[in-house]
C-alpha positions in Angstrom: 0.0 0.0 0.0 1.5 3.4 -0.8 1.3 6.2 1.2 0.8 9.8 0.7 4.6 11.1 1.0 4.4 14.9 2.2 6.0 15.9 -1.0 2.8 14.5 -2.7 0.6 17.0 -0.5 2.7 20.2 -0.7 2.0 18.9 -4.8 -1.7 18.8 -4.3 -1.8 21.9 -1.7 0.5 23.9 -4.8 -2.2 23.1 -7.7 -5.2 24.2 -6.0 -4.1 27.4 -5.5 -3.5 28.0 -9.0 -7.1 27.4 -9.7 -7.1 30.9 -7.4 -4.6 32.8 -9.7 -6.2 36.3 -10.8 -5.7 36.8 -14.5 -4.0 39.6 -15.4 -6.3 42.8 -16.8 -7.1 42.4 -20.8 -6.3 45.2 -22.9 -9.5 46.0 -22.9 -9.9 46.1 -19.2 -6.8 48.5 -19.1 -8.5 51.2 -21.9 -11.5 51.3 -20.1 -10.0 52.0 -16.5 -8.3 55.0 -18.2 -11.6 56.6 -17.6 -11.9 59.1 -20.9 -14.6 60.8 -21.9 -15.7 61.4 -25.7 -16.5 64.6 -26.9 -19.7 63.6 -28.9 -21.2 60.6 -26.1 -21.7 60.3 -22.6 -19.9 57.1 -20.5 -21.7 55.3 -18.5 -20.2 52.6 -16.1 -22.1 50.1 -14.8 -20.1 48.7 -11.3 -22.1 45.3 -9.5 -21.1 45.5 -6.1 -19.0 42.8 -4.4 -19.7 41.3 -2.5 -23.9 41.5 -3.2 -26.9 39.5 -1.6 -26.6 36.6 -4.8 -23.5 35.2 -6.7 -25.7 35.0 -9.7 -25.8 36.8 -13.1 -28.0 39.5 -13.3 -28.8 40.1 -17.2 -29.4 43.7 -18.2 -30.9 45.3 -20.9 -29.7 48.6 -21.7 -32.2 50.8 -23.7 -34.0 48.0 -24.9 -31.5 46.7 -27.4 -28.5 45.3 -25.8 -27.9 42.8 -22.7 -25.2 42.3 -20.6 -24.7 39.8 -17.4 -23.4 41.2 -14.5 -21.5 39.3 -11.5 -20.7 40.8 -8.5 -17.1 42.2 -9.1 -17.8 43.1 -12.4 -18.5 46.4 -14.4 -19.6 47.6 -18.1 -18.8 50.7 -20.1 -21.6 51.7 -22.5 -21.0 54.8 -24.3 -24.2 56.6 -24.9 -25.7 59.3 -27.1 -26.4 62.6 -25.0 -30.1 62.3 -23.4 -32.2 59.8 -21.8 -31.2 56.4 -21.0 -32.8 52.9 -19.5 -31.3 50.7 -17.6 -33.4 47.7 -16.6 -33.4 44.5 -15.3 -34.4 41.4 -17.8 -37.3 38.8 -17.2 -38.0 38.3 -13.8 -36.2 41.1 -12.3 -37.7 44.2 -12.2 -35.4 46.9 -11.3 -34.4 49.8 -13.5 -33.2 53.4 -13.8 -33.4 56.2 -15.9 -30.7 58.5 -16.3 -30.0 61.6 -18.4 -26.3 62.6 -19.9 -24.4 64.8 -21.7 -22.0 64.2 -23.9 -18.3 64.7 -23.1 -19.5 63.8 -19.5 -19.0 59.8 -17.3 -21.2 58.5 -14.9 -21.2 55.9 -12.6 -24.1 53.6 -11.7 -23.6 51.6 -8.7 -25.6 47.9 -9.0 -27.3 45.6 -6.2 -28.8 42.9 -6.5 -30.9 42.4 -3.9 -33.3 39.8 -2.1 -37.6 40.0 -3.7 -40.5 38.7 -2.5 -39.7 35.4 -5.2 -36.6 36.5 -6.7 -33.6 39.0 -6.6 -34.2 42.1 -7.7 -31.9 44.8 -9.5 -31.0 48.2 -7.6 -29.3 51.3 -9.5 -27.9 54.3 -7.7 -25.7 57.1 -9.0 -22.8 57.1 -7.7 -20.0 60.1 -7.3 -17.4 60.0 -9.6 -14.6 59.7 -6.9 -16.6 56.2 -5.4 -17.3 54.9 -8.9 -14.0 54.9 -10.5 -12.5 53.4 -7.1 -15.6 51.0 -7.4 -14.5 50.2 -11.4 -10.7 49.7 -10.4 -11.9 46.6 -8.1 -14.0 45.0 -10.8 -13.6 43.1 -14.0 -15.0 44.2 -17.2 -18.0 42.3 -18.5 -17.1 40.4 -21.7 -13.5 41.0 -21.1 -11.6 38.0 -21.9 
């Protein structure tokens, strides 16, 4: 019978930590975080808290023609024309928020998703600029790798 010499566990103990390794940023990631506005749209971030009430996706939809999932850690940067914009939650979850930009201008919209009466729930809150680009600088952008 063989036994489990210690180099054997410092082996084991060694490979699940790098199931833990953080990627590094994508390129993508990177541009994003440099926080520039346009001169013709507005930039809006959307930042998930982490931790949040649920581990789960939240899908999006963003002016009723795009979706995104959202995780907690996570963010998007959607580049908008000036005026009024929807953000809502999709199927089930209710939540939304409407907000109105200007162009050459970012915002930062701080998601929750929190506990419902049968299921979780979207919240949206804008945020200062100071709190959401520390809030973005945390997080992962959505579709990144």
């Amino acid at each position: 019978m063989k036994t489990c010499l210690p180099r054997d566990v410092l082996l084991a103990g060694l490979l699940s930590f790098a199931g833990c390794a953080q990627l590094p940023p994508t390129p993508a990631d990177l541009q994003a975080k440099k926080f520039e506005a346009l001169p013709d749209r507005a930039v809006v971030y959307i930042v998930r808290n982490d931790p949040d009430f649920s581990r789960d996706g939240a899908t999006l939809l963003l002016d009723e023609t795009q979706t995104i999932t959202t995780y907690p850690g996570t963010y998007y940067r959607w580049e908008v024309a000036p005026g009024r914009h929807r953000i809502a939650g999709f199927a089930a979850d209710a939540g939304f928020t409407t907000i109105q930009v200007e162009a050459g201008k970012l915002y930062f919209v701080q998601q929750s998703f929190v506990p419902g009466p049968f299921t979780p729930r979207s919240h949206f809150s804008l945020v200062p600029p100071e709190r959401g680009r520390a809030m973005v600088m945390r997080s992962e952008l959505v579709g990144g790798r």
